[in-house]
N, CA, C and O atoms as a Tripos MOL2 file, in Angstrom:
@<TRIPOS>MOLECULE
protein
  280   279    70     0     0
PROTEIN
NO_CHARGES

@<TRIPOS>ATOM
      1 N           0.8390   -1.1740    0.0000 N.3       1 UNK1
      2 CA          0.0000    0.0000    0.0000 C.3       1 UNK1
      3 C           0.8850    1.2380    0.0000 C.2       1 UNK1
      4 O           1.7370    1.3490    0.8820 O.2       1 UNK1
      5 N           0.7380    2.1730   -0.9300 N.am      2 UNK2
      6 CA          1.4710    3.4290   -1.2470 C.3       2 UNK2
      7 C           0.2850    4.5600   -1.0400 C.2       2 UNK2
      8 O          -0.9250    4.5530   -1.2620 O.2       2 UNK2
      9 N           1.2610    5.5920   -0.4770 N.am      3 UNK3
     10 CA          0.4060    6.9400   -0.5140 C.3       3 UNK3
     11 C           0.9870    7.6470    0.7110 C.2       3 UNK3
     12 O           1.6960    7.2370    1.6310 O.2       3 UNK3
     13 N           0.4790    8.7920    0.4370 N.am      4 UNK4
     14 CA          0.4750    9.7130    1.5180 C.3       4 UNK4
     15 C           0.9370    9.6080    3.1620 C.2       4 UNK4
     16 O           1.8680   10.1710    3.7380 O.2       4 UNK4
     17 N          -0.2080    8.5500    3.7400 N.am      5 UNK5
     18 CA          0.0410    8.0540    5.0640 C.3       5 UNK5
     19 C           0.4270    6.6490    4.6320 C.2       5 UNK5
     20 O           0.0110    5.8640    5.4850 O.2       5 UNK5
     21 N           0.8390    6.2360    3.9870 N.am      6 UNK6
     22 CA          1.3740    4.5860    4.2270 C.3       6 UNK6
     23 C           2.5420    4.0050    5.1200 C.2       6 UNK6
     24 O           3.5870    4.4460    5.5960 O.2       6 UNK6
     25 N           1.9090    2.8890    5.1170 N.am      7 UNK7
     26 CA          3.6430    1.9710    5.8790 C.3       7 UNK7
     27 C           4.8320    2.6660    5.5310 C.2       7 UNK7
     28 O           5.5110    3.2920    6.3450 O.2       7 UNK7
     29 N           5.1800    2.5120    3.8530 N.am      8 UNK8
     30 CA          6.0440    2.9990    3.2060 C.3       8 UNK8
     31 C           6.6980    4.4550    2.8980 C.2       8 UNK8
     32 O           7.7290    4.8420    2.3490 O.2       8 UNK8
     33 N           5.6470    5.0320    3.4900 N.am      9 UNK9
     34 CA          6.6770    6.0510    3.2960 C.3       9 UNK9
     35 C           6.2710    6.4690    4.2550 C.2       9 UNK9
     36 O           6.7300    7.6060    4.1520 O.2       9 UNK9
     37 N           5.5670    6.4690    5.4770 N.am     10 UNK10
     38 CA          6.1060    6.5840    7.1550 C.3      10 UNK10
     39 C           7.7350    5.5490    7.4460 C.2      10 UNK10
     40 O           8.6080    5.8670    8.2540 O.2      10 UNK10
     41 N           7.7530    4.7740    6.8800 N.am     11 UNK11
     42 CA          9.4490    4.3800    6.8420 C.3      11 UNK11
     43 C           9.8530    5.4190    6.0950 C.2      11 UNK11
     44 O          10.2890    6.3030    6.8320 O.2      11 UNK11
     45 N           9.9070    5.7460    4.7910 N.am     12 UNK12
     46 CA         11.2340    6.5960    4.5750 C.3      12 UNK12
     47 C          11.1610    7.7230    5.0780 C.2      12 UNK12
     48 O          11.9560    8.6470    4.9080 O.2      12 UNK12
     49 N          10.2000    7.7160    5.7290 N.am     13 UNK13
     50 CA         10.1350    9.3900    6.6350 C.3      13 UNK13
     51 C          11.3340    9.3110    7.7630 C.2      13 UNK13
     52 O          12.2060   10.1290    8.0560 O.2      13 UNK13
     53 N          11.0700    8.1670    8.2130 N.am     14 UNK14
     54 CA         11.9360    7.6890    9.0960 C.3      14 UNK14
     55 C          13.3630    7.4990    9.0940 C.2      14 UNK14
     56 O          14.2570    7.7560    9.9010 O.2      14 UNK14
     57 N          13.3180    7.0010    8.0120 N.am     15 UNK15
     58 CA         14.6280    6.4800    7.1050 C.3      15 UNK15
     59 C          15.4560    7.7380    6.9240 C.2      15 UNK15
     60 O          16.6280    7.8080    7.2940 O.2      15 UNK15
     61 N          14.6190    8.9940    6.1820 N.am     16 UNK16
     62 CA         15.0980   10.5920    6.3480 C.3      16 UNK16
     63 C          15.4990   10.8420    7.3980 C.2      16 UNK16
     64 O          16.7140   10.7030    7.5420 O.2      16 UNK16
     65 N          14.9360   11.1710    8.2280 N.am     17 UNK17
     66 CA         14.8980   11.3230    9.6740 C.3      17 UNK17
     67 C          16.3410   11.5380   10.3840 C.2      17 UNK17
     68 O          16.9900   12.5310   10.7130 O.2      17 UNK17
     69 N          16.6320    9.4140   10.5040 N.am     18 UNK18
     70 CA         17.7630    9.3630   10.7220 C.3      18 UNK18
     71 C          18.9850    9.9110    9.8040 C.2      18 UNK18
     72 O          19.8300   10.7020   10.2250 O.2      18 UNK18
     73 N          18.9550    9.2980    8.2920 N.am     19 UNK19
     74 CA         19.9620    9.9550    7.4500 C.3      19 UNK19
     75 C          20.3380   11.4580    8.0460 C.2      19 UNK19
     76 O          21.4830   11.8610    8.2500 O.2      19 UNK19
     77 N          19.0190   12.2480    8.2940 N.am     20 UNK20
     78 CA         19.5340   13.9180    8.1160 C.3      20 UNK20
     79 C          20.6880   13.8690   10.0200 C.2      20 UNK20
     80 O          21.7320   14.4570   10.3020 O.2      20 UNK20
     81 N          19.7930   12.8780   10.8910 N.am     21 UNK21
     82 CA         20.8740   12.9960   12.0900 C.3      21 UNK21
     83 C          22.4410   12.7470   11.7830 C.2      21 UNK21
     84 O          23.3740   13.5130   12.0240 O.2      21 UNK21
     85 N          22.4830   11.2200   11.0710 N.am     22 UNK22
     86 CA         23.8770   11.0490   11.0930 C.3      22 UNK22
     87 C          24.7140   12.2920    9.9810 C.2      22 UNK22
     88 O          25.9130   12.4560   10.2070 O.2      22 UNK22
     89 N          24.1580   13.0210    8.9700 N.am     23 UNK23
     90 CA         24.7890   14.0550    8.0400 C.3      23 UNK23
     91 C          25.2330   15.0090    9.0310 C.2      23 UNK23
     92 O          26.3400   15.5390    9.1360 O.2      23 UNK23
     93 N          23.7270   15.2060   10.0630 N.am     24 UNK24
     94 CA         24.4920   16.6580   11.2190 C.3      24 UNK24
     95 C          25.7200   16.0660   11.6960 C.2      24 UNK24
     96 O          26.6810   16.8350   11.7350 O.2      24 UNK24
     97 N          25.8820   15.0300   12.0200 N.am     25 UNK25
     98 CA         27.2130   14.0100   12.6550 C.3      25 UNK25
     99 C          28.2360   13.8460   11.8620 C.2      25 UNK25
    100 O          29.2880   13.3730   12.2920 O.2      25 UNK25
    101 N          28.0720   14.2290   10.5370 N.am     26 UNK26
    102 CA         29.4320   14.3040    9.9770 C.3      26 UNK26
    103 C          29.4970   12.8770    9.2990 C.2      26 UNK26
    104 O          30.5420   12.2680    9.0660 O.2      26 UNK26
    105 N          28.1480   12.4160    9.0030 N.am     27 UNK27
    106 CA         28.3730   10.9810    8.5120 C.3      27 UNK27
    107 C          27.9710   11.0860    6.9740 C.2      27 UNK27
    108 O          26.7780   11.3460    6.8180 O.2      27 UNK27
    109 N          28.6840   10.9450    5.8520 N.am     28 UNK28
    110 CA         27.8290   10.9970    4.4480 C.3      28 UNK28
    111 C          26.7180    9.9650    3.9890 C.2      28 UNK28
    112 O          26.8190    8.7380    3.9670 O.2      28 UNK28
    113 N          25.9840   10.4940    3.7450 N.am     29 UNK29
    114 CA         24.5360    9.6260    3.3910 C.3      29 UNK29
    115 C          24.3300   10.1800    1.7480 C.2      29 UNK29
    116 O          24.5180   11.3150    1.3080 O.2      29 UNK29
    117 N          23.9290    9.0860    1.1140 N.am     30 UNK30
    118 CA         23.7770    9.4440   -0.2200 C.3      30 UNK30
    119 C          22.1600    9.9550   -0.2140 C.2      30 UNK30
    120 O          21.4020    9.4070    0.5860 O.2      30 UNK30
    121 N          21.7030   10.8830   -1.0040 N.am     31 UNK31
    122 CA         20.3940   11.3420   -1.2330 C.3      31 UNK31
    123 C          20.0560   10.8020   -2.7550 C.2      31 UNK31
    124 O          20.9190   10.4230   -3.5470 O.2      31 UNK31
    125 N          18.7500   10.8360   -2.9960 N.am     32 UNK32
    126 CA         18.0650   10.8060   -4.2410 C.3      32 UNK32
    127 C          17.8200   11.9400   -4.6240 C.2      32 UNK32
    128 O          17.7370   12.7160   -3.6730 O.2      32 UNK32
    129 N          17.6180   12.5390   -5.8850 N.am     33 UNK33
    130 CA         16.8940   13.6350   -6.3540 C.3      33 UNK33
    131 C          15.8810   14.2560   -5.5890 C.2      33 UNK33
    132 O          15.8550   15.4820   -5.4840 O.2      33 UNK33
    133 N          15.0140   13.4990   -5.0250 N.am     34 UNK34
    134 CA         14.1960   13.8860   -4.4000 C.3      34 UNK34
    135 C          13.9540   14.5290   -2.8410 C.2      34 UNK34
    136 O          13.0230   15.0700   -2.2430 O.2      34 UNK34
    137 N          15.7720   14.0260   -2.4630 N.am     35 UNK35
    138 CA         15.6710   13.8240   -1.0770 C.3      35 UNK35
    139 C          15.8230   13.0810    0.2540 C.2      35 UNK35
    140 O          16.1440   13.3650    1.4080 O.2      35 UNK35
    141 N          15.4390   11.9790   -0.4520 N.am     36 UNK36
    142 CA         15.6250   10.6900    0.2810 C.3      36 UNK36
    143 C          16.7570    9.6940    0.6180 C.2      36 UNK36
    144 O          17.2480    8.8800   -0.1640 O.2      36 UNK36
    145 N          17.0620    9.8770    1.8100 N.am     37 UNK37
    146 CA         17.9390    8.5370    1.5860 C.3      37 UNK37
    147 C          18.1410    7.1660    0.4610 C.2      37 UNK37
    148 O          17.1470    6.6130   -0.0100 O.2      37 UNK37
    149 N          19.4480    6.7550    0.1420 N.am     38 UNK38
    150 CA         19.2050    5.8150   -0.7630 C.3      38 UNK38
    151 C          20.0850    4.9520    0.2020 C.2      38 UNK38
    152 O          21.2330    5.2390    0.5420 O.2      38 UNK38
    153 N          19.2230    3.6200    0.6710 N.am     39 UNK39
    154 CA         18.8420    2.7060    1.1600 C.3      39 UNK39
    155 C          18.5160    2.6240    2.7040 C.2      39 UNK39
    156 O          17.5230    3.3130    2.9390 O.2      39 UNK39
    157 N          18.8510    2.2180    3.4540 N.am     40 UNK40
    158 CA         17.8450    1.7960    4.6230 C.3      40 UNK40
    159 C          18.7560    1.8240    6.0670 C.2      40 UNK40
    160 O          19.7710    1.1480    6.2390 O.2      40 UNK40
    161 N          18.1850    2.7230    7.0260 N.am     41 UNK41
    162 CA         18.5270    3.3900    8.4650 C.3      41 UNK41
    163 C          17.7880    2.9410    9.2990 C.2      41 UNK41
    164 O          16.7030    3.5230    9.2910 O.2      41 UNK41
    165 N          17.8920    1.9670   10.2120 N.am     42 UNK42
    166 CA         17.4330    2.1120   11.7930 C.3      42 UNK42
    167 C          18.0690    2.1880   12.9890 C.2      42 UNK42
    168 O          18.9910    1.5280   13.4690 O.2      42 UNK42
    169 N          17.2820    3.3070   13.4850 N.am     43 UNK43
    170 CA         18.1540    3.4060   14.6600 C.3      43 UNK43
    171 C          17.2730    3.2850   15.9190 C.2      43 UNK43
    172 O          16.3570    4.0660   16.1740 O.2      43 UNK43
    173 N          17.6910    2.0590   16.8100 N.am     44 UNK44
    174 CA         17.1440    1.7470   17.8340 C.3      44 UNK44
    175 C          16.8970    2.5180   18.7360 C.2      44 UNK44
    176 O          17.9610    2.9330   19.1950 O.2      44 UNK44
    177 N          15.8360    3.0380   19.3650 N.am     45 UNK45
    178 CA         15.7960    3.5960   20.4510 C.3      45 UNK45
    179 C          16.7480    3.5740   21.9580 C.2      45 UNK45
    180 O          17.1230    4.4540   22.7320 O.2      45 UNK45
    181 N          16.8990    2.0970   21.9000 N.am     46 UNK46
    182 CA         17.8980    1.7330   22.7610 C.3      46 UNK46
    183 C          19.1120    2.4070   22.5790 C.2      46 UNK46
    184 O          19.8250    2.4630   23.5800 O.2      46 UNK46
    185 N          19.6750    3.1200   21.1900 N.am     47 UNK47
    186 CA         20.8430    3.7600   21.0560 C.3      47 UNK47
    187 C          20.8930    4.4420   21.4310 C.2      47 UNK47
    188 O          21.5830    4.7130   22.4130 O.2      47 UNK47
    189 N          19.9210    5.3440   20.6330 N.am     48 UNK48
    190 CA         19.8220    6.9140   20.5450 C.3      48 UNK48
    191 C          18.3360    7.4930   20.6650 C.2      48 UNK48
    192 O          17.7220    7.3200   19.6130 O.2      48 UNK48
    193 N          17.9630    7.8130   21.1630 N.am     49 UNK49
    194 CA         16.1910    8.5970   20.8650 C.3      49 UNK49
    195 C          16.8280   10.0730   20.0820 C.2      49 UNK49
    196 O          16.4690   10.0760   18.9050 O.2      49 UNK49
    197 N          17.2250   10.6550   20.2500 N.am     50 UNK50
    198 CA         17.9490   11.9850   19.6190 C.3      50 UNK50
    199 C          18.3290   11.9100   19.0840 C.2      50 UNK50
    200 O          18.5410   10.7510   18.7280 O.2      50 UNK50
    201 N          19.0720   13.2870   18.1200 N.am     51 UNK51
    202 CA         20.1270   13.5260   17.1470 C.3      51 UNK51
    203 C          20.8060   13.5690   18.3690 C.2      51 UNK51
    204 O          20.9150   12.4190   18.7930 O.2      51 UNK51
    205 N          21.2440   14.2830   19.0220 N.am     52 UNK52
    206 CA         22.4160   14.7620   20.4490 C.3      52 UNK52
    207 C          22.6710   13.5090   20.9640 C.2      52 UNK52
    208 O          23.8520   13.3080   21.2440 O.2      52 UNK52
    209 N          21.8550   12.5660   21.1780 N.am     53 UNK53
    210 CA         22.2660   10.9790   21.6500 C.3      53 UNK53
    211 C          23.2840   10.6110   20.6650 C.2      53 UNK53
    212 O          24.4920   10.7270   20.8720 O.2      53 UNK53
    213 N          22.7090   10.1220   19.4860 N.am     54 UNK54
    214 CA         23.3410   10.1570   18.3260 C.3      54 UNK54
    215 C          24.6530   10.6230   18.4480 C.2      54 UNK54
    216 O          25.5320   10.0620   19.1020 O.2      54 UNK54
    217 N          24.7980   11.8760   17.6750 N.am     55 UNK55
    218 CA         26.3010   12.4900   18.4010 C.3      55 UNK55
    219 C          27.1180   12.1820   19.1280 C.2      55 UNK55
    220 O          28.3390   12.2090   18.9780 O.2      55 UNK55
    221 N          26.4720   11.8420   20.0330 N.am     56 UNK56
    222 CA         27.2910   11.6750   21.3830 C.3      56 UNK56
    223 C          28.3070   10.2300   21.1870 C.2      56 UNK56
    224 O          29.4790    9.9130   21.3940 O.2      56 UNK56
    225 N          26.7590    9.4630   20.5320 N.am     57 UNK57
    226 CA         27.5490    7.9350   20.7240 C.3      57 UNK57
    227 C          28.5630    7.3930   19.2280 C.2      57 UNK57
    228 O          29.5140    6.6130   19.1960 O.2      57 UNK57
    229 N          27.9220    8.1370   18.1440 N.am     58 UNK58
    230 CA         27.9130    7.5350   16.6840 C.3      58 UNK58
    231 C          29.6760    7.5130   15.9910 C.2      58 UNK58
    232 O          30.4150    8.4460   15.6740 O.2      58 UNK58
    233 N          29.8160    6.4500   15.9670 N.am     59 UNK59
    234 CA         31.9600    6.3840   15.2390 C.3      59 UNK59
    235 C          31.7840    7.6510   14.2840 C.2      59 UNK59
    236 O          30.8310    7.8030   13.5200 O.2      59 UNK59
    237 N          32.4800    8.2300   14.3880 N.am     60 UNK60
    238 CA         32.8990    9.3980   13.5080 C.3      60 UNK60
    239 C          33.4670    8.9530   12.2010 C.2      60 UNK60
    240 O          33.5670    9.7840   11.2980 O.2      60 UNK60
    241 N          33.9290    7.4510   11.9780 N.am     61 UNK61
    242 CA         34.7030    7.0250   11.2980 C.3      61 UNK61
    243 C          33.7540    6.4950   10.3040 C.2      61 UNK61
    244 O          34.0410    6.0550    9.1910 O.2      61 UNK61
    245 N          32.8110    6.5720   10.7390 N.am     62 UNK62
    246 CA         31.6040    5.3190   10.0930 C.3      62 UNK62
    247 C          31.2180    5.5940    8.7230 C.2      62 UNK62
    248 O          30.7400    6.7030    8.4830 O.2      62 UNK62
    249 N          31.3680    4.6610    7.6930 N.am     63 UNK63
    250 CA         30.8700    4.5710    6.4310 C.3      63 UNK63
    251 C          29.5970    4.1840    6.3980 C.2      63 UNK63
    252 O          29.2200    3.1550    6.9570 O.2      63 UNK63
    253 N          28.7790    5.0130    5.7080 N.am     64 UNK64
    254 CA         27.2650    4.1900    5.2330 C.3      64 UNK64
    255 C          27.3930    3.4360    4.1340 C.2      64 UNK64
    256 O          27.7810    3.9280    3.0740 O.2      64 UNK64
    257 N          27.0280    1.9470    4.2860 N.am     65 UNK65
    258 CA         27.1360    1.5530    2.8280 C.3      65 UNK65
    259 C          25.8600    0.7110    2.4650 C.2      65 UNK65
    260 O          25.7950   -0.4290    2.0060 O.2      65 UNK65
    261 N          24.8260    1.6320    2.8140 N.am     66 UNK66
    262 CA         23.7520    1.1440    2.0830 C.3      66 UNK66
    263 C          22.2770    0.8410    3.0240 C.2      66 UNK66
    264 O          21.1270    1.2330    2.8260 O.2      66 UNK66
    265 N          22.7670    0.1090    3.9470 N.am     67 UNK67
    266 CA         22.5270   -0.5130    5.1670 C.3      67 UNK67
    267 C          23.0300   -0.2480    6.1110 C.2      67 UNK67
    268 O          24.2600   -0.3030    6.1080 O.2      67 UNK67
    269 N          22.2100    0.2300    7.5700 N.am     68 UNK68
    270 CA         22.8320    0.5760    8.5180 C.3      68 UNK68
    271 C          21.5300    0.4130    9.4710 C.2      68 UNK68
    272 O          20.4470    0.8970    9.1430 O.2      68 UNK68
    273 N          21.7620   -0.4610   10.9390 N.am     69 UNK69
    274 CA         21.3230   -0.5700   12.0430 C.3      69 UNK69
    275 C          21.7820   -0.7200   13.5310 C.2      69 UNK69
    276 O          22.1110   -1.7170   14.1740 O.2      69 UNK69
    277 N          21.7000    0.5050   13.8370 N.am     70 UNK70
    278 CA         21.8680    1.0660   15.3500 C.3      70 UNK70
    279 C          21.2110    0.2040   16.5860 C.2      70 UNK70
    280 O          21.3230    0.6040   17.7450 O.2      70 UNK70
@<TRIPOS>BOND
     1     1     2 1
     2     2     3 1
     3     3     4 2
     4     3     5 am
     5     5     6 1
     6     6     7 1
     7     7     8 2
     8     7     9 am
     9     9    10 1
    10    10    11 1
    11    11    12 2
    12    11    13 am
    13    13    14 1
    14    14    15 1
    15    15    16 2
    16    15    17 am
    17    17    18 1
    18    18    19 1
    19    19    20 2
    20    19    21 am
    21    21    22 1
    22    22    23 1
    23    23    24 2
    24    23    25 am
    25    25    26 1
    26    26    27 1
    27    27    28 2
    28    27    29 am
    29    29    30 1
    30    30    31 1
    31    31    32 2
    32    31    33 am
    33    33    34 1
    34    34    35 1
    35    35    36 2
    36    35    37 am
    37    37    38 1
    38    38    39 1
    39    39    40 2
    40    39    41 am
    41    41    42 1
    42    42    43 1
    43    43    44 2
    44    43    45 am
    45    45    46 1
    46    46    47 1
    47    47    48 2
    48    47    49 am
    49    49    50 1
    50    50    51 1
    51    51    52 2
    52    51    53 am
    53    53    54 1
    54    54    55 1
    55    55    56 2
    56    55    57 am
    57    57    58 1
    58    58    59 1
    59    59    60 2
    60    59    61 am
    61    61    62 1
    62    62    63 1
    63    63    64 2
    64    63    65 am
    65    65    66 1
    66    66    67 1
    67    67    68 2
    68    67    69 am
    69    69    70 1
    70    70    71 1
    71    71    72 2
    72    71    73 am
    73    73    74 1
    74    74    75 1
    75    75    76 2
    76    75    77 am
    77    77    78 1
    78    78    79 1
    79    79    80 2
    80    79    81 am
    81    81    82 1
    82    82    83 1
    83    83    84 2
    84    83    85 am
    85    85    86 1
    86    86    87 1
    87    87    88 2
    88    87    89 am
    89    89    90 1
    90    90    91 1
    91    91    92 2
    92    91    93 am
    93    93    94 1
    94    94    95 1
    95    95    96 2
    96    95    97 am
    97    97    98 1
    98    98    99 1
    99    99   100 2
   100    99   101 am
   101   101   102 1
   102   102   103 1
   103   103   104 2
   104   103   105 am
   105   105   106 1
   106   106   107 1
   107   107   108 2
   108   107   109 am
   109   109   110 1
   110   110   111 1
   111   111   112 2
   112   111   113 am
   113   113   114 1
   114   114   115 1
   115   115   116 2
   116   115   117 am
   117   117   118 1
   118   118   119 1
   119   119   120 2
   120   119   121 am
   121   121   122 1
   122   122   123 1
   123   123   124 2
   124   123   125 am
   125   125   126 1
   126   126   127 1
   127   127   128 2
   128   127   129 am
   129   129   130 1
   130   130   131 1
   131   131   132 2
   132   131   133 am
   133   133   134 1
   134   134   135 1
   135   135   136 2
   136   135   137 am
   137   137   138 1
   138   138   139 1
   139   139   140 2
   140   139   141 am
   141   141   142 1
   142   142   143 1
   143   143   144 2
   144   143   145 am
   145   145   146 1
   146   146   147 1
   147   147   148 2
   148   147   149 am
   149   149   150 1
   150   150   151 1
   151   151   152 2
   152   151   153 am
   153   153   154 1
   154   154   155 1
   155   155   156 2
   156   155   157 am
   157   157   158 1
   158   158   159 1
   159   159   160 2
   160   159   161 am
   161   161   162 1
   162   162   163 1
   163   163   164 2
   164   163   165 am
   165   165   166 1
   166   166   167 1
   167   167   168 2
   168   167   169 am
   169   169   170 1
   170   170   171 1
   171   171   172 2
   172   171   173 am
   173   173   174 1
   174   174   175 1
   175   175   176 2
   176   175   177 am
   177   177   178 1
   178   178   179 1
   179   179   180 2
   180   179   181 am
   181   181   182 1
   182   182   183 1
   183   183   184 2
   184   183   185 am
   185   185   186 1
   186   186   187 1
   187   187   188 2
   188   187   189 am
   189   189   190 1
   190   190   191 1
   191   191   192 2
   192   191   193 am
   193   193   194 1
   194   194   195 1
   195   195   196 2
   196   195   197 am
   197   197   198 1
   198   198   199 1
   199   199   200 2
   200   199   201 am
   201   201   202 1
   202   202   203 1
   203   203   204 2
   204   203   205 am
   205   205   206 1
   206   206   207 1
   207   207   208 2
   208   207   209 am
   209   209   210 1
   210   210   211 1
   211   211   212 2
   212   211   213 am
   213   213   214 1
   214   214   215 1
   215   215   216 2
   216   215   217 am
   217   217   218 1
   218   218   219 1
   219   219   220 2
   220   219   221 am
   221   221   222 1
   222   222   223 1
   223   223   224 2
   224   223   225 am
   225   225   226 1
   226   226   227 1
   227   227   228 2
   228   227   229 am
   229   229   230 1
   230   230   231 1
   231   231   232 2
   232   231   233 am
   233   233   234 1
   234   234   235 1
   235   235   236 2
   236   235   237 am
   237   237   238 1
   238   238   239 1
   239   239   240 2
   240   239   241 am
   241   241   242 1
   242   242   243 1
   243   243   244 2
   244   243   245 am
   245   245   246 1
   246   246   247 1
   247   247   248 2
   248   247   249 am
   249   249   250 1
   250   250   251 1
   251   251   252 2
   252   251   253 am
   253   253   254 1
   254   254   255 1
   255   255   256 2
   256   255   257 am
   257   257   258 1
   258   258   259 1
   259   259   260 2
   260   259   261 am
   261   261   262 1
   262   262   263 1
   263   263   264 2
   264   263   265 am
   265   265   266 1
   266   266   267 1
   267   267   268 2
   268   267   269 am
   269   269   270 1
   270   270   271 1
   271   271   272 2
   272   271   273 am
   273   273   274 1
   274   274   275 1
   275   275   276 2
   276   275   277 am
   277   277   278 1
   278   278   279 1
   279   279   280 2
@<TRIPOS>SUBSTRUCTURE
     1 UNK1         2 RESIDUE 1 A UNK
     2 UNK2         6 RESIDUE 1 A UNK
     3 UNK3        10 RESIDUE 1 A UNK
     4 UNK4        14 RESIDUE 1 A UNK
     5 UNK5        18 RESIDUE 1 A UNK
     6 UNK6        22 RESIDUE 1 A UNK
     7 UNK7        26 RESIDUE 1 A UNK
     8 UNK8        30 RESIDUE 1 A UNK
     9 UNK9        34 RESIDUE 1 A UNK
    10 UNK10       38 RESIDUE 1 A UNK
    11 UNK11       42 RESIDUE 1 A UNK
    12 UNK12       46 RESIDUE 1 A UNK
    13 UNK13       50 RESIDUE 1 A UNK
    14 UNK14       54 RESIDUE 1 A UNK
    15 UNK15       58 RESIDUE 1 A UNK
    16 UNK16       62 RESIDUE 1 A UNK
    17 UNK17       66 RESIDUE 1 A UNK
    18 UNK18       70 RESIDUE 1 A UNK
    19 UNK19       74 RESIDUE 1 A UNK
    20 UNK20       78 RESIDUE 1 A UNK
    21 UNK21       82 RESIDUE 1 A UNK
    22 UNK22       86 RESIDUE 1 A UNK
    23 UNK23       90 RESIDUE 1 A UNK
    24 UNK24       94 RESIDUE 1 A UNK
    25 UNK25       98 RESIDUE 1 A UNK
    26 UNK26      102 RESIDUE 1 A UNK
    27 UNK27      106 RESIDUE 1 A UNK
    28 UNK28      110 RESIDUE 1 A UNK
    29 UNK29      114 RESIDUE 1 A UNK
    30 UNK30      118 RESIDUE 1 A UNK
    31 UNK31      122 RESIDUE 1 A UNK
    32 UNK32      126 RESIDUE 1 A UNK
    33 UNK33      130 RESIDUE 1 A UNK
    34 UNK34      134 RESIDUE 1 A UNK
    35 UNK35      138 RESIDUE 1 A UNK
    36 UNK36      142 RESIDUE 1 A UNK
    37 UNK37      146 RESIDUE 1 A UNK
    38 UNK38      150 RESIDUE 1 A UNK
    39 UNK39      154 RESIDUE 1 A UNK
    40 UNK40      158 RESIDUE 1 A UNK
    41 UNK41      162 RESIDUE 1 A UNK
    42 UNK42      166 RESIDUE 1 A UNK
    43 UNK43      170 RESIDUE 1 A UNK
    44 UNK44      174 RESIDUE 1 A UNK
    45 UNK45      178 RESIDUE 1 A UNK
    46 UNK46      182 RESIDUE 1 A UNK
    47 UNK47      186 RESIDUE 1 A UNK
    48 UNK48      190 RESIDUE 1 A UNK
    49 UNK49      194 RESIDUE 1 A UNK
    50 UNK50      198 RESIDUE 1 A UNK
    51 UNK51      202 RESIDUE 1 A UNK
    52 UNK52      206 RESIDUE 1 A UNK
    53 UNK53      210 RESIDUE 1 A UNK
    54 UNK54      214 RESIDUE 1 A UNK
    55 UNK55      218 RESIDUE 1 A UNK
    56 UNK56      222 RESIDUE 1 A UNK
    57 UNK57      226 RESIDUE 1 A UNK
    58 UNK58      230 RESIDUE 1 A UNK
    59 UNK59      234 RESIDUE 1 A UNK
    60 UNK60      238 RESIDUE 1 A UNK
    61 UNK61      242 RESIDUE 1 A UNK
    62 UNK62      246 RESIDUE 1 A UNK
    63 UNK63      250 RESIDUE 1 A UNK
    64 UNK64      254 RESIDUE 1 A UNK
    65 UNK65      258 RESIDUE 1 A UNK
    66 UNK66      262 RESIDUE 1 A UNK
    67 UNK67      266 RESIDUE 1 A UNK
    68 UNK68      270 RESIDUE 1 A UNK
    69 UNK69      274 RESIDUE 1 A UNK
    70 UNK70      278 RESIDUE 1 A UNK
């Protein structure tokens, strides 16, 4: 199911979300034309609830390669 409020893109909302935290962090995330992350971010609550959590904890060193779960 696609649209507006869907599963699918309440994930890549999500998926954004995180991408735009780890970019404030100094982490490169590839975008689409549109915006979007290109491929797939979760980040556990247990990590981080924040960007500033985030920060705090996230390797500075860290490559995104495509896939990434916190």
């Amino acid at each position: 199911m696609d649209g507006e409020n869907s599963p699918a893109t309440a994930r890549q909302d999500m998926v954004n979300l995180f991408g735009r935290w780890l970019r404030n962090a100094g982490i490169s995330i590839p975008m689409d034309n549109h915006g979007n992350v290109i491929g797939l971010i979760e980040i556990n609550p247990c990590f981080a609830l924040d960007e500033e959590e985030l920060r705090n904890k996230i390797d500075k060193h860290l490559q995104f390669n495509g896939n990434l779960s916190l």
